[in-house]
N, C-alpha and C positions, 0 to 999 in steps of 0.2 A: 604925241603920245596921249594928250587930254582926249582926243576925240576917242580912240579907241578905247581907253575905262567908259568914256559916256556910252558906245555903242553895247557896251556889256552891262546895260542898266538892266535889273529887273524890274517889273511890272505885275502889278496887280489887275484881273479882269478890268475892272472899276478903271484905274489909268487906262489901259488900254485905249476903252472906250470913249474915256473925256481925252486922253491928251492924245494916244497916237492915231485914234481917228478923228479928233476934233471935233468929241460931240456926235459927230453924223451917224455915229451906229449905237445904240444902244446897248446897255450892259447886258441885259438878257441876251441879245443877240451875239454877244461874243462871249459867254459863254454856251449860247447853242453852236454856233462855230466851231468852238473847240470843242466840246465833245465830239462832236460828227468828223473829226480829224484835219479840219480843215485851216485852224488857225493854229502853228506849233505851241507847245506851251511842254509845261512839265507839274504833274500834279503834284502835292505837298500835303499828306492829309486828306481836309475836304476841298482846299484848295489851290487854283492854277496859278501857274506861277511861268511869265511870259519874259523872255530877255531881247531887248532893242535889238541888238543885232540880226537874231533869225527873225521878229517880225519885220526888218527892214530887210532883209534877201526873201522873204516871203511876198513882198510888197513887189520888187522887182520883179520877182518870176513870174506870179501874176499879172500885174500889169505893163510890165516892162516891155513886151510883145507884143502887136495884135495878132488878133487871132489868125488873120489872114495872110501872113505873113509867110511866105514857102508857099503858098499856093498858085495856082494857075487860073484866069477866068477867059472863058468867050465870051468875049463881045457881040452882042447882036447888032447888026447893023441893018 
């Protein structure tokens, strides 16, 4: 049961960027992200307002697959 209250943690842009991307993406960056609809969030005012859970099945969907995955290739030989 504890994991799932943590999966329901809210996030501020700022978190986002230091803890659930560990630093590697910058703050400005995730909030251009999210405006351009690409990272879920939910605005509040002037500010976004992000919860663990959908950015960890957003994490999945994105990268959980290669892209090439279901495709077909010829070989040249």
């Amino acid at each position: 049961m504890q994991q799932q209250y943590e999966n329901n943690k809210f996030l501020t842009a700022r978190e986002v960027a230091n803890e659930f991307f560990q630093g590697k993406l910058h703050y400005q960056r995730v909030l251009k992200m999210t405006r351009e609809g690409e990272l879920p969030a939910v605005k509040i005012g002037r500010a976004y307002v992000y919860l663990l859970s959908e950015l960890q099945a957003w994490t999945k969907k994105k990268f959980g697959t290669p892209a090439w995955t279901g495709k077909s290739f010829k070989w040249a030989n």
